[in-house]
FISELO-89825 format. One line per 3 residues: number of its first residue (from 0); for each residue x, y negated, z of N, C-alpha, C, O, CB. Coordinates in steps of 0.2 Angstrom, whole numbers, plus 5000, padded with zeros to 4 digits. Glycine has a CB too. Example, Ala and Ser with C-alpha at 12.3 -4.5 7.8 and 13.67 -1.06 7.14 Angstrom:
# residues 2
0	5066,5028,5039,5062,5022,5039,5066,5016,5039,5071,5017,5042,5057,5022,5045; 5064,5011,5035,5068,5005,5036,5064,5000,5039,5067,4994,5040,5070,5003,5029
This chain:
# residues 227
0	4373,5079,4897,4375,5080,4904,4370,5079,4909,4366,5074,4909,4381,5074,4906; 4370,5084,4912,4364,5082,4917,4365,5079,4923,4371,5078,4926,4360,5089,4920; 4360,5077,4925,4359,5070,4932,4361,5073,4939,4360,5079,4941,4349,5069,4933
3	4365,5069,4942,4368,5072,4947,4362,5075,4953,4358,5070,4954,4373,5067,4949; 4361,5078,4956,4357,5079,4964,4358,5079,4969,4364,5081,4970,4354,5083,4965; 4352,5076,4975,4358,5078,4981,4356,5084,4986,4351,5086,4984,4360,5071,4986
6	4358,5086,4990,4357,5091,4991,4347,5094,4992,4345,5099,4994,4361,5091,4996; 4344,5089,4991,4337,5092,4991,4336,5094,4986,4331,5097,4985,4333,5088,4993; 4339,5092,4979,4338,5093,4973,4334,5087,4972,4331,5089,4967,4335,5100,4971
9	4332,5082,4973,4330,5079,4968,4335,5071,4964,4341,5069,4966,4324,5076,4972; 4334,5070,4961,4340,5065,4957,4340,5060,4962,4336,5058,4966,4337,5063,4950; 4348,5057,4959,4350,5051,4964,4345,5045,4957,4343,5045,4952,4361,5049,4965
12	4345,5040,4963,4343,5034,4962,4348,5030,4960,4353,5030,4964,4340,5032,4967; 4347,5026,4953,4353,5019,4950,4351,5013,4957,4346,5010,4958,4350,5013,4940; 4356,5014,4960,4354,5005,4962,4354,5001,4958,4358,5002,4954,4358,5001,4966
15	4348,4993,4956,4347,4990,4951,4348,4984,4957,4345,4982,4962,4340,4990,4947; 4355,4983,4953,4356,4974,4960,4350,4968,4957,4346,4967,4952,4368,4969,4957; 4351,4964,4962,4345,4959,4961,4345,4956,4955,4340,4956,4951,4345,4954,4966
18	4352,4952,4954,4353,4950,4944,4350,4953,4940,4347,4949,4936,4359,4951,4941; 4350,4960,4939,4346,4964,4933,4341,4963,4934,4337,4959,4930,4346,4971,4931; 4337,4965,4941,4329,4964,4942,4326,4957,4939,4320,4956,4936,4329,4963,4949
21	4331,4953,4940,4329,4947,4939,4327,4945,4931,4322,4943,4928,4336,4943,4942; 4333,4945,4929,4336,4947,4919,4328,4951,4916,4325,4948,4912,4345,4956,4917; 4327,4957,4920,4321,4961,4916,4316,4959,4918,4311,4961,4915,4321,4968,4917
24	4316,4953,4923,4309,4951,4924,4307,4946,4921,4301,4945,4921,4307,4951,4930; 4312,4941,4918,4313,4935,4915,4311,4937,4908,4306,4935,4906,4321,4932,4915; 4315,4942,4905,4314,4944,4899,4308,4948,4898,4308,4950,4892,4319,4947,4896
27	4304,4950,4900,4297,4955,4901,4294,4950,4902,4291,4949,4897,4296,4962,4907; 4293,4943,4907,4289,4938,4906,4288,4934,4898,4283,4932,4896,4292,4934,4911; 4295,4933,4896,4292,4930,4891,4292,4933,4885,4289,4930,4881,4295,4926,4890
30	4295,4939,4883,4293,4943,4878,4282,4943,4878,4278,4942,4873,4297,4951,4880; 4281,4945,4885,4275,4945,4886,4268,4939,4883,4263,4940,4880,4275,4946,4893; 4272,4933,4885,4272,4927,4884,4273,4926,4876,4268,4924,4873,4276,4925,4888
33	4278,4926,4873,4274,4925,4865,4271,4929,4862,4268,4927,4857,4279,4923,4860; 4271,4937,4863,4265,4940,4861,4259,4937,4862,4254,4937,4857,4264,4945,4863; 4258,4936,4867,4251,4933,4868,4249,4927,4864,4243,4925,4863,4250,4931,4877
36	4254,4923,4862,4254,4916,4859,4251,4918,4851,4246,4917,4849,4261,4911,4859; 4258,4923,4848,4256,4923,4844,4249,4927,4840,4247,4927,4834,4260,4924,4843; 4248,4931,4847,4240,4934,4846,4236,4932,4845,4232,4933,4840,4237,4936,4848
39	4237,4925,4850,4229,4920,4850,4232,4913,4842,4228,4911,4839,4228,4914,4862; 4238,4912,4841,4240,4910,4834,4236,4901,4837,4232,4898,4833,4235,4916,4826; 4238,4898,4843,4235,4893,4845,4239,4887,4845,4245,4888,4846,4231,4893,4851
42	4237,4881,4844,4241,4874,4847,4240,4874,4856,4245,4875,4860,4235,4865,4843; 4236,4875,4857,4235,4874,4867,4241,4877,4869,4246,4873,4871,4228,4880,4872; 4242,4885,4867,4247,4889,4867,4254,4887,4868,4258,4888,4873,4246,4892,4863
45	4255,4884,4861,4261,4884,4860,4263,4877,4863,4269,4876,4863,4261,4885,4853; 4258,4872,4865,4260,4867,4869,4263,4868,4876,4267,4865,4879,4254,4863,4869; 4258,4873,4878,4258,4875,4885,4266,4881,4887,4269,4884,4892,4248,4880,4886
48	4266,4880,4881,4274,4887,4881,4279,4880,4881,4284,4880,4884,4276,4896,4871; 4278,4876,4878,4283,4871,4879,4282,4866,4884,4284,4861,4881,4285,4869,4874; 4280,4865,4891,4278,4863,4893,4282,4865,4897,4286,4862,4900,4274,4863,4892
51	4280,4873,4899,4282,4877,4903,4290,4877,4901,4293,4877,4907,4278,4883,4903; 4293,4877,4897,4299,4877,4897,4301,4872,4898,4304,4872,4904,4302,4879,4891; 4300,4866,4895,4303,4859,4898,4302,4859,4906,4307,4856,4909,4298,4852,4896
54	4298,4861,4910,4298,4860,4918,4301,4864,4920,4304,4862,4926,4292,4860,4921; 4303,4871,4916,4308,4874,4919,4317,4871,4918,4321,4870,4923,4307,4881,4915; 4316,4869,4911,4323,4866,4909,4325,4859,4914,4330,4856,4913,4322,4865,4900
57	4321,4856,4917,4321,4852,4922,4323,4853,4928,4327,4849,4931,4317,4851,4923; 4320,4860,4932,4323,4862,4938,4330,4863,4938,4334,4861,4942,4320,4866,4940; 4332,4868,4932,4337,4873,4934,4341,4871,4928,4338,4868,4923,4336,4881,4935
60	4346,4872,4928,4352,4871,4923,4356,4877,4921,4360,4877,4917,4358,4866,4925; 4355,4884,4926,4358,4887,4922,4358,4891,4929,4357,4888,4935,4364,4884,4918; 4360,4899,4928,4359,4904,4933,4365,4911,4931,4367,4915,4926,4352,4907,4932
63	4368,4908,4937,4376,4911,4935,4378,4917,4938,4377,4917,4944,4383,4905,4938; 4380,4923,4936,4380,4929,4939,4388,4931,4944,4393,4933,4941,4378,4933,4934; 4387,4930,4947,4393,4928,4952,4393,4935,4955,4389,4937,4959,4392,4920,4959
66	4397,4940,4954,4396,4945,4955,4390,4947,4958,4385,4949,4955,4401,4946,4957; 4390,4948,4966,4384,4951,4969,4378,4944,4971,4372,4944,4974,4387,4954,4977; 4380,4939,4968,4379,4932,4972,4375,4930,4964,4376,4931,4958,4389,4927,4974
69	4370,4926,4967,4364,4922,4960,4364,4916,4965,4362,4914,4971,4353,4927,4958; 4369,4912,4958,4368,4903,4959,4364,4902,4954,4364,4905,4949,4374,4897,4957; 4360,4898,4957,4356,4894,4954,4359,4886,4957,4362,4885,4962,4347,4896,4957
72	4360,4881,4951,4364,4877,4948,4355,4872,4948,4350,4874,4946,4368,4881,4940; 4356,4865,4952,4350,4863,4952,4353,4857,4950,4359,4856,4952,4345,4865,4958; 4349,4853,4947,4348,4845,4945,4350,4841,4951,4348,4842,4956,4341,4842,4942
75	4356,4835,4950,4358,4831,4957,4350,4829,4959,4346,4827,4955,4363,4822,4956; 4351,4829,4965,4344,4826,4970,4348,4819,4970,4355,4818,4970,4341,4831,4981; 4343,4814,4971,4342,4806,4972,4344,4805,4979,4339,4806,4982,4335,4804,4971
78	4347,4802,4983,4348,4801,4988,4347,4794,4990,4352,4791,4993,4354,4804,4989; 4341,4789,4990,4340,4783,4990,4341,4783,4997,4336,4779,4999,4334,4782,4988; 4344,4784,5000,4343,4781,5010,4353,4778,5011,4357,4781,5007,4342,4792,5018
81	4354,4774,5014,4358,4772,5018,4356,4768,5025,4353,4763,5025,4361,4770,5014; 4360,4771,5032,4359,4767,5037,4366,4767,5042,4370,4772,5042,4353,4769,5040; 4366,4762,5045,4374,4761,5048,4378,4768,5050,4385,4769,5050,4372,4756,5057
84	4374,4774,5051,4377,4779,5050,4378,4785,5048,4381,4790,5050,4376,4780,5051; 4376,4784,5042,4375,4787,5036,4382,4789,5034,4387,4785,5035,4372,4782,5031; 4383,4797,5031,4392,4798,5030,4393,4795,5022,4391,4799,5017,4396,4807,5031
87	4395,4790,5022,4399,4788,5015,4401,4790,5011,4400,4788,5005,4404,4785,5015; 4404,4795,5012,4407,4801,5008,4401,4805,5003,4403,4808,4998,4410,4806,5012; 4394,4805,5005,4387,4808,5003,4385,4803,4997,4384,4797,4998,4380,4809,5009
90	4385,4809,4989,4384,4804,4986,4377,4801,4985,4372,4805,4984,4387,4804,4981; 4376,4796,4984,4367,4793,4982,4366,4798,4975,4361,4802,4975,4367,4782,4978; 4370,4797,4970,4367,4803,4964,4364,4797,4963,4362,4798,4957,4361,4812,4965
93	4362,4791,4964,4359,4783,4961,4360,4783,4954,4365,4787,4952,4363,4777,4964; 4356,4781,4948,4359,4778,4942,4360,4771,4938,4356,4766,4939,4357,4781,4939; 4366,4771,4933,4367,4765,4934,4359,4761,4935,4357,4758,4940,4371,4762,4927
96	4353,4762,4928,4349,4762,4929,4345,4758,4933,4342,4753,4932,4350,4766,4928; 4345,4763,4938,4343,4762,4945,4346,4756,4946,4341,4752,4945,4345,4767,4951; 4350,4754,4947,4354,4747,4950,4352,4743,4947,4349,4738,4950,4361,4747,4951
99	4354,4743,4940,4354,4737,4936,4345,4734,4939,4344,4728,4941,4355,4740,4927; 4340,4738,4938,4334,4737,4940,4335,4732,4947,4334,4726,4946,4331,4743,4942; 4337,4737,4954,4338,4734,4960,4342,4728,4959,4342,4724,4963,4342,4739,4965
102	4345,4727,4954,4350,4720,4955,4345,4716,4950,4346,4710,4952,4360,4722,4953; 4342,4716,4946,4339,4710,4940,4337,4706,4944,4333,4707,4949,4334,4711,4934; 4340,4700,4939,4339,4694,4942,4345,4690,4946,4344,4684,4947,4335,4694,4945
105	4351,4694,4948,4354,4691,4950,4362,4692,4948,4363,4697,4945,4352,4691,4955; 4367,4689,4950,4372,4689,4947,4376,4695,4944,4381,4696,4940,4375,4686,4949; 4374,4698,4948,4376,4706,4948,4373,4709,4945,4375,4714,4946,4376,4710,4953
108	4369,4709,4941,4364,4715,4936,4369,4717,4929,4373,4713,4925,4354,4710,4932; 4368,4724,4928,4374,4723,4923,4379,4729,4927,4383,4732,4924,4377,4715,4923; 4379,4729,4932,4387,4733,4934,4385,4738,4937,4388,4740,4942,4392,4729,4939
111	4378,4741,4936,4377,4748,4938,4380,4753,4937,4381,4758,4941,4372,4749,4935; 4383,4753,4931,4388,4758,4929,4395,4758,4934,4399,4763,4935,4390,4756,4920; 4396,4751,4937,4402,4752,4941,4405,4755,4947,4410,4759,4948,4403,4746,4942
114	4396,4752,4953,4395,4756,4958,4395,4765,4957,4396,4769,4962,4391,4754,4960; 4391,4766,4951,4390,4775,4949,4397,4777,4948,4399,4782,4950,4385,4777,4942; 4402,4773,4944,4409,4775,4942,4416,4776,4950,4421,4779,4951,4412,4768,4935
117	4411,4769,4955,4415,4771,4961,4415,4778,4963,4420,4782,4963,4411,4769,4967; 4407,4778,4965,4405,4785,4968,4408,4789,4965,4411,4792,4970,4398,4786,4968; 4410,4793,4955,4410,4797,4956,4418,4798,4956,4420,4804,4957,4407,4800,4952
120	4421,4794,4955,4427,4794,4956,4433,4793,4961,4439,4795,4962,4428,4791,4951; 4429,4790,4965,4431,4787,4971,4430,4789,4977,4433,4789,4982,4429,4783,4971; 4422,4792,4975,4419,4797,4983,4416,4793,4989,4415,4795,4995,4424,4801,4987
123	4414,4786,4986,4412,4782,4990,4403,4781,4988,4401,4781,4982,4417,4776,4990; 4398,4779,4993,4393,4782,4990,4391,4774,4988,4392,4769,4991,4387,4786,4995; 4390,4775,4982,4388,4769,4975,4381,4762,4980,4381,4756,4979,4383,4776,4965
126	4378,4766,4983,4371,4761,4987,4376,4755,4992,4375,4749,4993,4363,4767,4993; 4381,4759,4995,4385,4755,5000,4389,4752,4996,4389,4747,4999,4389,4758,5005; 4392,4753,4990,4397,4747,4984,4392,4743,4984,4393,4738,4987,4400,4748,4976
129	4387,4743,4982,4382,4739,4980,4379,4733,4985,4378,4727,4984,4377,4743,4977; 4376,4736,4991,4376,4733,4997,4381,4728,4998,4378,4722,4998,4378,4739,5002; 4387,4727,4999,4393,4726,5001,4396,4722,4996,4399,4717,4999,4398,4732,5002
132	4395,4721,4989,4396,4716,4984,4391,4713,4986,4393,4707,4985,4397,4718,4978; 4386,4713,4988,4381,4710,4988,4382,4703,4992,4381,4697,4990,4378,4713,4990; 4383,4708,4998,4385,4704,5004,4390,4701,5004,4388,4696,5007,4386,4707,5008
135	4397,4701,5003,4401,4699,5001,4401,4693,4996,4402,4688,4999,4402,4704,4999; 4401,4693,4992,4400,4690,4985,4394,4685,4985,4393,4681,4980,4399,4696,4979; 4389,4685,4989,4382,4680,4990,4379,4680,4983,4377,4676,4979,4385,4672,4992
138	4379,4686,4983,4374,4690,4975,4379,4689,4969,4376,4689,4964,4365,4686,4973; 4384,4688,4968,4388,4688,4964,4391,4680,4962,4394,4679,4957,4385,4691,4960; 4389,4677,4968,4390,4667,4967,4394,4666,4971,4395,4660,4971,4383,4661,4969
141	4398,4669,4975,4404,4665,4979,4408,4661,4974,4407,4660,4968,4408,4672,4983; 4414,4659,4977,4417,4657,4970,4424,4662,4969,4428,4660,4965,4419,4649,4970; 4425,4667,4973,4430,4673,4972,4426,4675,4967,4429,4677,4962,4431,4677,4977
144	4418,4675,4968,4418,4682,4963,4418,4678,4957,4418,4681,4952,4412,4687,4964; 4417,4671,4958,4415,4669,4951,4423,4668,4945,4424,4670,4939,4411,4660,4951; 4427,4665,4950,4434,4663,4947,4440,4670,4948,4445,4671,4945,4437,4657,4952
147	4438,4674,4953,4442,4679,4953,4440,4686,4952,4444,4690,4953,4446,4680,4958; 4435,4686,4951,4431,4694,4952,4429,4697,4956,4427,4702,4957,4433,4699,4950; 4431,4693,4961,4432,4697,4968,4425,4698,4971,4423,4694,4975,4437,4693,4974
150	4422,4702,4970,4416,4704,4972,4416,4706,4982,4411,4704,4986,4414,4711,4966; 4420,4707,4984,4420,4710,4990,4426,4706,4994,4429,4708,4998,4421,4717,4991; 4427,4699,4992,4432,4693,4998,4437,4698,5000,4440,4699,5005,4427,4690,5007
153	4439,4702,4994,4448,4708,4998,4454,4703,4999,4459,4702,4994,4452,4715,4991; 4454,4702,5004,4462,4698,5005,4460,4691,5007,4464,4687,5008,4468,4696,4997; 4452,4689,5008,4451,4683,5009,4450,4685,5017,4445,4687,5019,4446,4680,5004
156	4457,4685,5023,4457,4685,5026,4455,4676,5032,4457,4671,5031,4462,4690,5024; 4451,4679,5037,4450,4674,5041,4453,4667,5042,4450,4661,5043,4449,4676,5045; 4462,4670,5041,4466,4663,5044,4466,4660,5035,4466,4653,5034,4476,4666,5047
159	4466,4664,5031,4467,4661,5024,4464,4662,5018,4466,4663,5013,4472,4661,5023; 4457,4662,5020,4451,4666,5014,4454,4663,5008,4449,4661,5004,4439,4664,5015; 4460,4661,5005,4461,4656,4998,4468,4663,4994,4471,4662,4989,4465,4646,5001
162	4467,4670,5001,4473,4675,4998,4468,4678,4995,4470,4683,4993,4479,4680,5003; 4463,4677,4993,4455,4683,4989,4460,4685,4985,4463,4680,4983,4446,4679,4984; 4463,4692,4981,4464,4695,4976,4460,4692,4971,4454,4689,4972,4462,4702,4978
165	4465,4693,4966,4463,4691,4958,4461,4698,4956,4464,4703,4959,4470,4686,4953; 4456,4698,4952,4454,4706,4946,4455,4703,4941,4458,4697,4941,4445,4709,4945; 4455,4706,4935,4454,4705,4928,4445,4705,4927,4442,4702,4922,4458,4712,4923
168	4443,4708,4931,4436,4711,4928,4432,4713,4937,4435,4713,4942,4440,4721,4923; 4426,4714,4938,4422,4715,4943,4422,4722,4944,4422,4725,4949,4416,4712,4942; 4422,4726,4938,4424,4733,4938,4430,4736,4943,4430,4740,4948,4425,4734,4931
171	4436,4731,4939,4441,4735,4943,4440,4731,4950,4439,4735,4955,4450,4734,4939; 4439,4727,4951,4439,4724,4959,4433,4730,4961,4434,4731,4967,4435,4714,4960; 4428,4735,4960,4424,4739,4964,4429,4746,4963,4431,4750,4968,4415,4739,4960
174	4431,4746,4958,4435,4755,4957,4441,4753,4961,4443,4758,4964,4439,4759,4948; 4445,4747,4964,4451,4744,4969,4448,4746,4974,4448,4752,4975,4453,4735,4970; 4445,4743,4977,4441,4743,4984,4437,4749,4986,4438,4751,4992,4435,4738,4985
177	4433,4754,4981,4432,4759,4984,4438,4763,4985,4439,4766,4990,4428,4761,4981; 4443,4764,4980,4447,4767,4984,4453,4767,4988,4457,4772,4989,4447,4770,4982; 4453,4758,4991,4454,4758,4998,4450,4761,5001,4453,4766,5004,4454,4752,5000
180	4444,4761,5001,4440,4763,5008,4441,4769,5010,4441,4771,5016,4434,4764,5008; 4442,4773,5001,4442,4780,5005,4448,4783,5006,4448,4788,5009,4438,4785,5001; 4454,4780,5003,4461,4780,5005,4463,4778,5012,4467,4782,5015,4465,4776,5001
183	4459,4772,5014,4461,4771,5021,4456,4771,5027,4458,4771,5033,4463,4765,5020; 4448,4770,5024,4444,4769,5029,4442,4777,5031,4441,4779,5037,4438,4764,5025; 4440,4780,5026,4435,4787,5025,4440,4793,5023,4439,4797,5019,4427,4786,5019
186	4445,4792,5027,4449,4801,5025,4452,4801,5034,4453,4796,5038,4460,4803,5014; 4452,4806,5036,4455,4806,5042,4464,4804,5044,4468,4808,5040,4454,4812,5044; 4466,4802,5046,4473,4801,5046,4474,4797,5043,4480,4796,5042,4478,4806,5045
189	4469,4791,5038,4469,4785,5036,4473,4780,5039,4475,4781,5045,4463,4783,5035; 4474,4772,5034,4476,4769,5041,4472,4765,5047,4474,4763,5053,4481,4764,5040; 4465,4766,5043,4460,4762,5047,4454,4767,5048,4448,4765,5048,4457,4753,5044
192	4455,4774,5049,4449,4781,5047,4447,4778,5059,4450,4777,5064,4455,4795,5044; 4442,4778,5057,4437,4779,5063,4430,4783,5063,4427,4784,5068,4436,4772,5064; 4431,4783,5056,4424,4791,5054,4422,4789,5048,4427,4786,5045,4415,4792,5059
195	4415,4790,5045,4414,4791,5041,4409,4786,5038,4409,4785,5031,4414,4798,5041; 4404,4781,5042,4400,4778,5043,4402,4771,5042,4408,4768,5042,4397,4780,5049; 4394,4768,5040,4396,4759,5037,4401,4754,5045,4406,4750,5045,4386,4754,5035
198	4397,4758,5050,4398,4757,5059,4406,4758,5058,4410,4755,5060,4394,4762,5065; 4407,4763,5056,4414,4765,5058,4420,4761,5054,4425,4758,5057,4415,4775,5056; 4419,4760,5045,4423,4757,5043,4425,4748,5045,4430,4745,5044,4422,4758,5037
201	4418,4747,5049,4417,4739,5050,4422,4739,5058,4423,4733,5061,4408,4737,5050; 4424,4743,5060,4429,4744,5066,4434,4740,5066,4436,4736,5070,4432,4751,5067; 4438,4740,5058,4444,4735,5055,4444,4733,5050,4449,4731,5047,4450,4738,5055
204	4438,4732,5047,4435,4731,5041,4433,4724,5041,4433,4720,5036,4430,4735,5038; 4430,4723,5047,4425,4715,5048,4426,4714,5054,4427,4718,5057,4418,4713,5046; 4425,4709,5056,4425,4705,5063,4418,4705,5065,4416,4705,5071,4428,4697,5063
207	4412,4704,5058,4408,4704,5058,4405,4707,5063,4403,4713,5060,4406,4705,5054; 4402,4707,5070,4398,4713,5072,4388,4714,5068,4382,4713,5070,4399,4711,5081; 4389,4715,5066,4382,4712,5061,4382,4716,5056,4376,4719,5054,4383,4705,5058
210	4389,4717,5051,4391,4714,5043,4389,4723,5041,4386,4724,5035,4403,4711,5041; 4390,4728,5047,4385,4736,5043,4376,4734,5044,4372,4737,5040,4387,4746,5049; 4375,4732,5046,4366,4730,5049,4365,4728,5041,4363,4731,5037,4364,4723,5058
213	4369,4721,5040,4366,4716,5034,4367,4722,5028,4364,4722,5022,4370,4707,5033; 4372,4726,5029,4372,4730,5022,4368,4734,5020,4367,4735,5014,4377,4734,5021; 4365,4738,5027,4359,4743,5024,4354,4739,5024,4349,4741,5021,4358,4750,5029
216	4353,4733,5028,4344,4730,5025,4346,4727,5017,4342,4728,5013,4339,4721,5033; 4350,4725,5016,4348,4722,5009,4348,4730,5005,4345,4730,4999,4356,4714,5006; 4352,4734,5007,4352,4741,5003,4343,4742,5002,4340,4742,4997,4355,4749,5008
219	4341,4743,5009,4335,4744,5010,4330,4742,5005,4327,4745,5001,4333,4742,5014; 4330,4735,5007,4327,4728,5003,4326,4732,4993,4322,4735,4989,4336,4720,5004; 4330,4731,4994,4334,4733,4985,4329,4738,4984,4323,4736,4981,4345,4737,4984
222	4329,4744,4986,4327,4752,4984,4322,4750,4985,4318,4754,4981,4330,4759,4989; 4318,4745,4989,4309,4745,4988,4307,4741,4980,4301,4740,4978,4304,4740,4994; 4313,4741,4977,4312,4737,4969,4310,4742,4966,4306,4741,4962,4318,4732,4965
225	4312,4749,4967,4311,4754,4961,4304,4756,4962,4301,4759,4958,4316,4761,4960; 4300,4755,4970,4293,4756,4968,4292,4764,4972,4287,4767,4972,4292,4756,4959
């Protein structure tokens, strides 16, 4: 069948959407690339091709062809910042890891996995659970948290701090509380939503005027442990 023309007679042109360009340029790169390895038949080589794949395999996870649309699918970024303003809802991407580190040595080390299991299930950012039990809990030595788990004084209300909530576990007292907050503190039309920020939940959260300031410096504090 012959090629269609347009009226000048010369042939139409394939549009080549960006994706193929992409595909042929990927696969012309490395076809190019182990010829050359296996020409030169080297250890440097073959170090340096896997090298190059690991740093690739690090950035990207995967490149999805979304009809006209190229995702690029990139590794969670680290979000080490919290300050009185900060929206709650943004998660840290923290790991247990991380925490367990920030917290050794004191009563709380160990429950890294708990705050990360807030965050992803809950949607509350995991550095402010951690903050807040902190604070709360007088590093994990109050004696709620010791006799009841109560890592965050919930119900130990001013007239009668002795109503502190019983847990089974410190776990569930952080997956409880976070999603009070975000049931009631951090969705709009909540019963105590005043925004989204440590300032904002402490509106009916604490009497403390203070109590978001001391959350983000001990946050602070903490995050200069990883160095």
């Amino acid at each position: 069948m012959r090629a269609q023309r347009n009226k000048k007679g010369s042939k139409k042109k394939r549009k080549i959407s960006l994706v193929t360009k992409l595909k042929r340029g990927v696969t012309i790169g490395i076809v190019g690339f182990f010829v050359v390895g296996i020409a030169l038949n080297s250890a440097p080589v073959t170090e340096y091709k896997d090298s190059v794949y690991a740093s690739l395999k690090s950035q990207y996870i995967q490149i999805v062809d979304n009809g006209e649309e190229i995702i690029i699918e990139k590794k969670e970024i680290k979000n080490l910042h919290l300050d009185v303003n900060s929206d709650l809802r943004i998660p840290s991407n923290v790991t247990a890891e991380d925490i367990d580190k920030m917290l050794e040595g004191t009563a709380l080390h160990g429950l890294g996995y708990a705050f990360v299991k807030a965050e992803k299930e809950h949607g509350v950012n995991a550095l402010y659970m951690m903050g807040l039990a902190c604070l709360e809990s007088g590093w994990g030595t109050s004696k709620y948290a010791v006799n009841r788990n109560n890592l965050y004084g919930w119900n130990a209300v001013d007239s009668n701090p002795d109503k502190a909530k019983y847990f089974s576990s410190k776990e569930e007292a952080t997956m409880f509380v976070a999603q009070k907050l975000k049931q009631n503190y951090l969705t709009e039309g909540g019963a105590y939503f005043e925004g989204y920020s440590a300032r904002a939940v402490d509106v009916h959260y604490c009497t403390d005027k203070k109590h978001a300031d001391k959350i983000v410096n001990i946050v602070a504090e903490l995050i200069e442990k990883l160095g």
